[in-house]
N, CA, C and O of each residue as an XYZ file, in Angstrom:
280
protein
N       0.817     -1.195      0.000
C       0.000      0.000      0.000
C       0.861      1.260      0.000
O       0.281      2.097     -0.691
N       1.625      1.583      0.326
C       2.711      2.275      0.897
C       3.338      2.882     -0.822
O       3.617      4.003     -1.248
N       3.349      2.055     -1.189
C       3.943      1.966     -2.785
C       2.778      3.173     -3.784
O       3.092      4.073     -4.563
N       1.458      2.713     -3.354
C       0.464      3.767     -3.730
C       0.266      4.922     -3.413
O      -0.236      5.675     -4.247
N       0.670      5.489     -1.864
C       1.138      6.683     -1.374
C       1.870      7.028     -2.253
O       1.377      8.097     -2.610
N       2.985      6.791     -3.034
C       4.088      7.771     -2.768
C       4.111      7.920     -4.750
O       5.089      8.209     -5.439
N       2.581      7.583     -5.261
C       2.633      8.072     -6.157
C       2.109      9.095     -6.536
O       0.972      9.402     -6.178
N       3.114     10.104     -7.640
C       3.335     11.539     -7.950
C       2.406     11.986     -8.140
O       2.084     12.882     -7.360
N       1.427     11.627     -9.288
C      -0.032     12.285     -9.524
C      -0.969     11.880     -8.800
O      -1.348     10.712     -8.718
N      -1.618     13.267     -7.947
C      -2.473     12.940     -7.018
C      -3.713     12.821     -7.913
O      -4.816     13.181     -7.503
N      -3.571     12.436     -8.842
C      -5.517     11.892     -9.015
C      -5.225     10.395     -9.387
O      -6.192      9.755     -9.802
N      -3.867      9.677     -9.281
C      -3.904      8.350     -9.049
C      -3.535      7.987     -7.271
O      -3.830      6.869     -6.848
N      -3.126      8.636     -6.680
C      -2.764      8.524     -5.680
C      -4.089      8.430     -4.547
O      -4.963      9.296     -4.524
N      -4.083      7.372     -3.727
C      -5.336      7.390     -2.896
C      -5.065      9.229     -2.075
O      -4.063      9.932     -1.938
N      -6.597      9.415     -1.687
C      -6.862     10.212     -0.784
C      -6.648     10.377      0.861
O      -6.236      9.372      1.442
N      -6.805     11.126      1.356
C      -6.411     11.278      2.650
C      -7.341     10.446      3.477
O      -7.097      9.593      4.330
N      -8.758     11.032      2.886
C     -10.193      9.570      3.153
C      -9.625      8.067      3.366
O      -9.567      7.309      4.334
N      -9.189      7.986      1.849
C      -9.280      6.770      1.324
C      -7.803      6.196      2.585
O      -7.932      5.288      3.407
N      -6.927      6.772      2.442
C      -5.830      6.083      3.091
C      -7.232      6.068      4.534
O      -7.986      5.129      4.277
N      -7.495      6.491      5.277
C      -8.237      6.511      6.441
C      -8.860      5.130      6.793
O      -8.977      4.627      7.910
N      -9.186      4.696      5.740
C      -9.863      3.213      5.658
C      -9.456      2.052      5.321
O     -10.058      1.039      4.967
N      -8.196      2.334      5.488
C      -7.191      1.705      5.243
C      -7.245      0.399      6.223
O      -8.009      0.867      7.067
N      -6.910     -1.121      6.757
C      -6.881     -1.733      7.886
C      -6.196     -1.080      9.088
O      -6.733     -0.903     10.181
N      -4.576     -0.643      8.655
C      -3.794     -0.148      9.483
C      -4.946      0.510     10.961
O      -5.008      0.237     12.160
N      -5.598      1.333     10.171
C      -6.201      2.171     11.301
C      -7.806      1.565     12.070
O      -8.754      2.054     12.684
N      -7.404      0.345     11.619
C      -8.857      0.000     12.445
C      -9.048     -0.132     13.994
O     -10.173     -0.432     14.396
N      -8.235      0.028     14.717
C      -7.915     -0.278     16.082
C      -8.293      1.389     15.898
O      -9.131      1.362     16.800
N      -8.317      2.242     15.623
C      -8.729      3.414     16.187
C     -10.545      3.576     16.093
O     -11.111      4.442     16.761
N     -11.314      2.633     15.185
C     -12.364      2.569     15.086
C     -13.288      1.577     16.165
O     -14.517      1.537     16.239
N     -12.417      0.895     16.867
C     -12.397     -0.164     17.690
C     -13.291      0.799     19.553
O     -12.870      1.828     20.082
N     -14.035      0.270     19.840
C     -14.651      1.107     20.668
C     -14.171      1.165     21.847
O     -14.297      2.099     22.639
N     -13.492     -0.035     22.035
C     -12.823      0.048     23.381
C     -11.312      0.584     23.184
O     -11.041      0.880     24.348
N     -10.237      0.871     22.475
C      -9.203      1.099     22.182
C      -9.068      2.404     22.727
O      -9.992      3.178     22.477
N      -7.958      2.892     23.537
C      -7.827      3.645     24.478
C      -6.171      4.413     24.428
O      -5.129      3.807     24.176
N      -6.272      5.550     24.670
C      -4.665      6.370     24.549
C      -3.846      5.592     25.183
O      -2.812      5.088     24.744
N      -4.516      5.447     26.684
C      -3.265      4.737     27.702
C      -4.535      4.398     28.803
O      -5.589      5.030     28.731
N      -4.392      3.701     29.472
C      -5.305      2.610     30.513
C      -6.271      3.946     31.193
O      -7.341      3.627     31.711
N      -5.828      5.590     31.177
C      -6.603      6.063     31.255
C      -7.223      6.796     30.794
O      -8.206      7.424     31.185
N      -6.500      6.763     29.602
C      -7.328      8.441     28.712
C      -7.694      7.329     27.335
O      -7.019      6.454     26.793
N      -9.575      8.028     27.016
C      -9.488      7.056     26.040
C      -9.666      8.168     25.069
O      -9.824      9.341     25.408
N      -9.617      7.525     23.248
C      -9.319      8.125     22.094
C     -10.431      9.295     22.275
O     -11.326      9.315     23.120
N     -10.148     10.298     21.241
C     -11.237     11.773     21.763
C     -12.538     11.672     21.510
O     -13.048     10.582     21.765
N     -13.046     12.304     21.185
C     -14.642     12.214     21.267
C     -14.284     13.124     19.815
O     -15.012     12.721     18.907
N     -13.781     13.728     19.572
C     -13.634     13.932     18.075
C     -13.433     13.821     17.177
O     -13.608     14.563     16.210
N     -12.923     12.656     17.294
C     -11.839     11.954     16.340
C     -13.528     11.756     14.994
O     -13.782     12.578     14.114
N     -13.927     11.138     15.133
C     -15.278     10.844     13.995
C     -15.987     11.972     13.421
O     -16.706     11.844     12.431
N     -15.733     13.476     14.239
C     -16.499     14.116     13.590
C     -15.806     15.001     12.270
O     -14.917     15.842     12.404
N     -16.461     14.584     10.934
C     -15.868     15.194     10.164
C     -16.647     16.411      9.453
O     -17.874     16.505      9.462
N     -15.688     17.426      8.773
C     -16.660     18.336      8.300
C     -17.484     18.113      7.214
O     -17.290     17.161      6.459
N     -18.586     19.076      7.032
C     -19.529     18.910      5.748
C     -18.720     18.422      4.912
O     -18.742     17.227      4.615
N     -18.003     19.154      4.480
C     -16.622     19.039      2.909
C     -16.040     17.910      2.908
O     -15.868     17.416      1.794
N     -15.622     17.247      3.931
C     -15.489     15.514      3.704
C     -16.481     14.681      3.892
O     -16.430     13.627      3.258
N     -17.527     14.895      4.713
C     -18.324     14.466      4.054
C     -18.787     14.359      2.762
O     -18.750     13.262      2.205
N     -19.190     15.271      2.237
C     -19.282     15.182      0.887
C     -18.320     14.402      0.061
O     -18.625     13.859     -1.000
N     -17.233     14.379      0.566
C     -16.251     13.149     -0.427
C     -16.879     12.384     -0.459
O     -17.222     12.100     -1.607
N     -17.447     11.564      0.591
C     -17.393     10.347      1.025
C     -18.806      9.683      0.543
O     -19.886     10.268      0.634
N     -18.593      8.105     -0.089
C     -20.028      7.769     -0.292
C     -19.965      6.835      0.410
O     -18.912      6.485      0.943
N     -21.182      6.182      0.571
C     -21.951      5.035      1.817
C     -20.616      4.320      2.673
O     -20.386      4.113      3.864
N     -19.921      4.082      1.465
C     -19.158      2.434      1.754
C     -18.298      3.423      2.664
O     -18.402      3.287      3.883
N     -17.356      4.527      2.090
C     -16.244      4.881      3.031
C     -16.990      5.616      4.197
O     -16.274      5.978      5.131
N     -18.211      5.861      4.265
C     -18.884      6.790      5.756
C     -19.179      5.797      6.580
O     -19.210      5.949      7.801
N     -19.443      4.590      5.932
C     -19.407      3.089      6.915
C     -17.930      2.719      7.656
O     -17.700      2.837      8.859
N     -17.343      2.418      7.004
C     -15.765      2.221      6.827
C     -14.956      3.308      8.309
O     -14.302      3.033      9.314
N     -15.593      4.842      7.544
C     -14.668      5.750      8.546
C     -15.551      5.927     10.001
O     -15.108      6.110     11.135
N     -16.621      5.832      9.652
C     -17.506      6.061     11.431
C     -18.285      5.069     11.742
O     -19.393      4.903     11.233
N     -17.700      4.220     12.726
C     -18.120      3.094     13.419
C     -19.882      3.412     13.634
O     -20.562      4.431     13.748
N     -20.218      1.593     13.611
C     -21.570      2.290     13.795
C     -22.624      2.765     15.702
O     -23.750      3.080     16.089
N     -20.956      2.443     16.359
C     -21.330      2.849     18.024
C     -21.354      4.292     18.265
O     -21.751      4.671     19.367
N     -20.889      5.373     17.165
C     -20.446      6.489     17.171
C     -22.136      6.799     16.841
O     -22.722      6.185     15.950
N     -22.897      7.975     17.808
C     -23.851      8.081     17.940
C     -23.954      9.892     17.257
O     -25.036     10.479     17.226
């Protein structure tokens, strides 16, 4: 994947979205997954603006916001 990052033209190159949904980062979508035994991940982390929203269709708004995120 890594190999697809680091290509030159960004309209072949995945998105900032798209890398987001990547596996790597699924432990951050994970509900119990936590900074350190006491601080857990922010309460902001899911909220994205209108404008990425709008990137985004069904599959990656599934993908990027868990469905415990209320």
């Amino acid at each position: 994947y890594i190999s697809k990052l680091l290509v030159y033209d960004p309209k072949i190159r995945p998105s900032g979205l798209q890398c987001c949904t990547q596996p790597l980062f699924d432990d951050l979508r994970d509900q119990n997954t936590r900074i350190s035994s006491s601080k857990p991940l922010p309460d902001h982390l899911f909220q994205f603006a209108q404008e990425e929203k709008n990137l985004m269709d069904a599959d990656m708004m599934r993908k990027l916001i868990p469905a415990w995120v209320a």
